[in-house]
C-alpha positions in Angstrom: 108.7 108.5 140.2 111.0 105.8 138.7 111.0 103.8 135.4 109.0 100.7 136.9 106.5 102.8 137.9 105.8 104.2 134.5 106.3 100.8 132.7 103.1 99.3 134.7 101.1 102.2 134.4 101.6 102.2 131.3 101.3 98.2 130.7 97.8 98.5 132.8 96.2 101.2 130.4 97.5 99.5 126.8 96.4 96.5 128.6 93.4 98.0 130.0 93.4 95.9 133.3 95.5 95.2 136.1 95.2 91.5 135.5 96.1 91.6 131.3 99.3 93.8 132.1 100.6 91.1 135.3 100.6 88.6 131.8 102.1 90.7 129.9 104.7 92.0 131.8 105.3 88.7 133.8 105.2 90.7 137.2 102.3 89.7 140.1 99.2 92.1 139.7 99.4 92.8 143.6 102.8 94.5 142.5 101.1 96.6 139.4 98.6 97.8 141.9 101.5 99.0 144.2 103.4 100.9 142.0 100.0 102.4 140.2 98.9 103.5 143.9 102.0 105.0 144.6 102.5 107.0 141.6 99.1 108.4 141.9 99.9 109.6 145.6 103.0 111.0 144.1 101.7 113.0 141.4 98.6 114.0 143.9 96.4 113.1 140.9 93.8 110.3 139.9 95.0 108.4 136.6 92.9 106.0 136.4 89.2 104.6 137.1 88.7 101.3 137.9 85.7 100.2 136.3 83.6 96.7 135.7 85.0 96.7 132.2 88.6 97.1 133.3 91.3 100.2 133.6 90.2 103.4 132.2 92.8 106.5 132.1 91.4 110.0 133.5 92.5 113.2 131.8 95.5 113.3 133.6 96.6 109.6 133.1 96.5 110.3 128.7 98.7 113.4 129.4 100.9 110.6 131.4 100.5 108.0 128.9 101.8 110.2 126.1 104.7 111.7 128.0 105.4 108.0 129.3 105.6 106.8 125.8 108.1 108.9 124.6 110.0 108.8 127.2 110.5 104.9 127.0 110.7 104.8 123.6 113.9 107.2 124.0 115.4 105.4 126.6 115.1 101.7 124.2 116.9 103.7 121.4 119.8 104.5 123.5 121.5 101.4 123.5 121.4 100.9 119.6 122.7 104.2 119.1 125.7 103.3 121.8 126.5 100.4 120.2 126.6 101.9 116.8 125.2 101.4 113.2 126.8 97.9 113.1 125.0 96.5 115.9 122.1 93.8 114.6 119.1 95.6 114.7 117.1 94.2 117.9 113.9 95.1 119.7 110.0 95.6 118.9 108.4 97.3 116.3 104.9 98.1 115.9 104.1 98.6 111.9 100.6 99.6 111.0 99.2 98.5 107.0 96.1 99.3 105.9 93.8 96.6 105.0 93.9 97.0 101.2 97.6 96.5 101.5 97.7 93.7 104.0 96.4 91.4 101.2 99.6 91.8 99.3 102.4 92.6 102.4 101.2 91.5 105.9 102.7 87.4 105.6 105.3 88.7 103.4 106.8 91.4 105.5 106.6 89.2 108.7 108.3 86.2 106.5 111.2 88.5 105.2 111.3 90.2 108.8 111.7 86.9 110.5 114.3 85.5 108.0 116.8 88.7 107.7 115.9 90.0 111.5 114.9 87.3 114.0 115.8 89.4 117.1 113.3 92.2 115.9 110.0 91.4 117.6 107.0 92.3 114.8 103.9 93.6 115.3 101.7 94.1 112.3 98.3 96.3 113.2 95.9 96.3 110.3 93.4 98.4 110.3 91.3 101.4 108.3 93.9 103.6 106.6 92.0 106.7 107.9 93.4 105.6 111.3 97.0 105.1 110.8 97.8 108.9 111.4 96.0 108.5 114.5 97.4 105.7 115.7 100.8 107.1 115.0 100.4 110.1 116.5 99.4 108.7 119.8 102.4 106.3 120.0 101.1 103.4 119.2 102.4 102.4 116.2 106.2 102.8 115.4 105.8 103.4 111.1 102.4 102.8 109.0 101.5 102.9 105.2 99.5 105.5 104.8 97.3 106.6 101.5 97.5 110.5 100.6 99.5 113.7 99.9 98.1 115.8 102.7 100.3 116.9 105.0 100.1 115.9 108.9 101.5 118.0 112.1 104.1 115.3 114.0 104.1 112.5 110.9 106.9 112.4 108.4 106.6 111.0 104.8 108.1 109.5 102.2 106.3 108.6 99.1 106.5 105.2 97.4 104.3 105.6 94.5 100.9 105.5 93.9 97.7 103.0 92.4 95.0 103.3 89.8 92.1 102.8 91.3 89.2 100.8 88.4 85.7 100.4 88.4 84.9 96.9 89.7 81.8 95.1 89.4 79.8 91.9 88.8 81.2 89.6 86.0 77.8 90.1 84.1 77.1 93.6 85.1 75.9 95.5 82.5 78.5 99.2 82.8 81.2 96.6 83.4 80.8 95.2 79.9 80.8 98.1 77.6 83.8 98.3 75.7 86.5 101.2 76.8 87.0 103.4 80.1 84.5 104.4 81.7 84.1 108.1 82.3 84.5 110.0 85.4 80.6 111.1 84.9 79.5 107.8 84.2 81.0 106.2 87.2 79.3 108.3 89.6 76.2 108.1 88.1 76.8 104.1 89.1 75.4 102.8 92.5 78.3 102.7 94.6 79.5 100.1 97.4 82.2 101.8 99.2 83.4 102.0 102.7 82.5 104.9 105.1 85.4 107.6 106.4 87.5 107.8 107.1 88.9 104.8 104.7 91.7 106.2 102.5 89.6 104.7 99.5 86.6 106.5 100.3 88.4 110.1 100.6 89.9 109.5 97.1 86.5 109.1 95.7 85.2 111.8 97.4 88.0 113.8 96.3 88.0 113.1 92.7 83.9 113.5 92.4 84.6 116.6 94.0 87.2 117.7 91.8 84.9 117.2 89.4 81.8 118.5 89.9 80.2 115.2 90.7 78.8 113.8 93.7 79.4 110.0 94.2 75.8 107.7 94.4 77.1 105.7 97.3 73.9 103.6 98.0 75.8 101.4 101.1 79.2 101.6 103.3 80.3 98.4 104.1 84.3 98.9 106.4 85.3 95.4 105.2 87.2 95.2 101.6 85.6 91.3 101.3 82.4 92.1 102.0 82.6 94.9 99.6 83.6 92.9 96.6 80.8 89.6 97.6 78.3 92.1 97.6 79.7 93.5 94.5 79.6 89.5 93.1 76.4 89.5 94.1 75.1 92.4 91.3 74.1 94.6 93.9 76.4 97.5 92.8 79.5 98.5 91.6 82.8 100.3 93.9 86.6 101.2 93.1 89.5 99.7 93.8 93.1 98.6 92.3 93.2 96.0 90.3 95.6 94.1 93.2 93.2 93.8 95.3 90.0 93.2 92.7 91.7 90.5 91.5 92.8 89.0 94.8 90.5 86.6 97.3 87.6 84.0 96.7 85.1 86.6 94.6 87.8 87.7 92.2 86.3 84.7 89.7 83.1 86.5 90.1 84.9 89.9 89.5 85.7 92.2 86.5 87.3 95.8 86.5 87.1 98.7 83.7 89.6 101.3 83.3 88.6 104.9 84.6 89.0 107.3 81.9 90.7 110.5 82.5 91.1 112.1 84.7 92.4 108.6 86.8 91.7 108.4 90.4 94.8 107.4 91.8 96.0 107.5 95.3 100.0 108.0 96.8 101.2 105.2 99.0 103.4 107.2 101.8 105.4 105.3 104.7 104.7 107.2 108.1 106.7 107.8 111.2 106.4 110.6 114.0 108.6 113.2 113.4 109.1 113.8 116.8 110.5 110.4 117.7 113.6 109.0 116.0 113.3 105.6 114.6 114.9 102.8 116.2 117.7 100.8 114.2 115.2 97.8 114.2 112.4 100.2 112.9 114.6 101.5 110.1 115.6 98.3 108.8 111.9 97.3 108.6 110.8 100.7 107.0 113.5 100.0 104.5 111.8 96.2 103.5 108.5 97.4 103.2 109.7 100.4 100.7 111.4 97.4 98.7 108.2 95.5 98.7 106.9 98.3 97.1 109.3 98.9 94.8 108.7 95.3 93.4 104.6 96.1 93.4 105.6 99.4 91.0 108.3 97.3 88.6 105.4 94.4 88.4 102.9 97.6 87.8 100.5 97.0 90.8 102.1 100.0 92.2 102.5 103.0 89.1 104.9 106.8 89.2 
């Protein structure tokens, strides 16, 4: 078994066919095939079916594909830590952001990124917040922003702050224009718009209805912040969220937002890396710009202590 052989076994799962990873890896497919044969007659295993719908990996193939993983992702780290803390930080880095953030830090991140590192190759995933962990944890992202205080086998954290999450509704609606906060038993007494788990928004509400006694009168899930908020433009119901991203997009005309009374529902922004993988220099540098970003959202009050 050698370190080619790993690479396009690798490159033909993430790529999930023979064809995708001969792009991606600028190598012929007949020589992906090769190597994939061979390794398979090594190990005395199958690792992957070849089906209509391209390259699946068997049970033995994942156990390769995580072992793989870390593997190359120590030997890319070795020469940045050779050349020493100095050395300009160089490489790829995969960085997962949860959709309710992207709004605010996807095109910033990649513009600061590209103008302080232009030999770090970026990669922004966004995606449902309840999948960051996971994604993560299997190696395939190299930090995340992740929403929550629980604490996760294999992910270390660092807190940046946390939001206030509001009542939003219709510019007309009726609960929307009452004067004051709106109490915790009023709110879930509201029909509720919210997106289904395992959304990092979603488990906050849960969790503070719970906390309180209350259950939450969630009449649709819609997994799409926009279509949330036009449906919530529309009068059809009410949900939660920050006032960043309320106040952000087409519908935020259409939009108003009323302070939750106490208790708040708040949620802790964390940023995320495997504990059992070292960050690269290049990864570092970017974890340290996106907890700046941050830091600007909490002095400008979108993000609060």
């Amino acid at each position: 078994m050698d370190l080619r052989q790993l690479r396009y076994f690798l490159g033909a799962v993430e790529h999930g066919s023979i064809a995708k990873a001969a792009d991606g890896l600028h190598v012929a497919q007949s020589a992906i095939s090769l190597h994939l044969s061979r390794l398979e007659k090594e190990l005395g295993c199958t690792l992957v079916h070849r089906t209509s719908r391209g390259i699946v990996p068997t049970e033995s193939g994942i156990r390769l594909v995580n072992r793989a993983r870390s593997l190359l992702s120590d030997l890319g780290t070795i020469a940045e830590e050779v050349r020493g803390i100095e050395a300009v930080p160089a490489g790829s880095v995969v960085v997962g952001i949860p959709t309710s953030l992207g709004i605010s830090l996807t095109v910033p991140l990649a513009l600061a990124v590209r103008r302080e590192y232009p030999l770090i190759r970026l990669r922004i995933a966004e995606g449902l917040s309840g999948h960051m962990s996971q994604w993560l944890l299997s190696g395939q992202l190299d930090l995340a922003l992740v929403f929550g205080s629980e604490s996760i086998p294999g992910l270390a954290k660092e807190r940046l702050g946390s939001e206030h999450l509001n009542l939003v509704g219709a510019k007309g609606a009726e609960a929307i224009n009452v004067p004051g906060e709106v109490s915790i038993s009023a709110l879930f007494d509201l029909p509720l718009i919210l997106p289904g788990r395992p959304h990092g928004l979603r488990e906050e509400v849960e969790r503070a209805a719970s906390r309180n006694g209350y259950e939450p009168n969630v009449i649709m899930e819609v997994d799409s912040l926009e279509g949330i908020k036009t449906l919530v433009a529309e009068g059809i119901g009410y949900t939660v969220l920050s006032t960043r991203v309320a106040d952000y997009g087409p519908t935020s005309s259409r939009l108003r937002h009323r302070v939750i009374g106490r208790p708040r529902i708040e949620r802790s922004i964390y940023i995320a890396h495997s504990s059992k993988t070292p960050l690269s220099a290049a990864a570092n540098r970017i974890s340290k710009v996106l907890a700046g970003m941050c830091s600007h959202w909490q002095s400008s009050s979108s993000i609060e202590e």
